[in-house]
C-alpha positions, 0 to 999 in steps of 0.5 A: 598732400599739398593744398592750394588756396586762393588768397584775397588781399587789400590795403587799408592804410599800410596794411596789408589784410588777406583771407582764403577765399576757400576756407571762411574765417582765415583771415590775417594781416602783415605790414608787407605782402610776405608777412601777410602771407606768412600770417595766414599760413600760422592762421590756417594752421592753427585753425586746422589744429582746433578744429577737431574740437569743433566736431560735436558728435 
């Protein structure tokens, strides 16, 4: 299933630093606009690998 978010960007200084406006707490940072992109895409990924330890039953 292909999943669409909304991602929130600025500069501070030369950087570029975004997070997903749907899912709190992916945040990231690149020094272009696509390495940022590239970064929080690793950043939801492995946010949504660890998740199923965040399950307490």
């Amino acid at each position: 299933m292909l999943m669409k978010f909304t991602l929130e960007y600025w500069l501070d200084d030369d950087w570029y630093i975004g997070k997903l406006k749907e899912v709190p707490g992916v945040f990231s940072q690149g020094r272009t606009l696509q390495e940022l992109e590239e970064n929080i895409r690793d950043a939801y990924s492995l946010m949504m690998s660890e998740e199923k330890y965040w399950i307490v039953k």
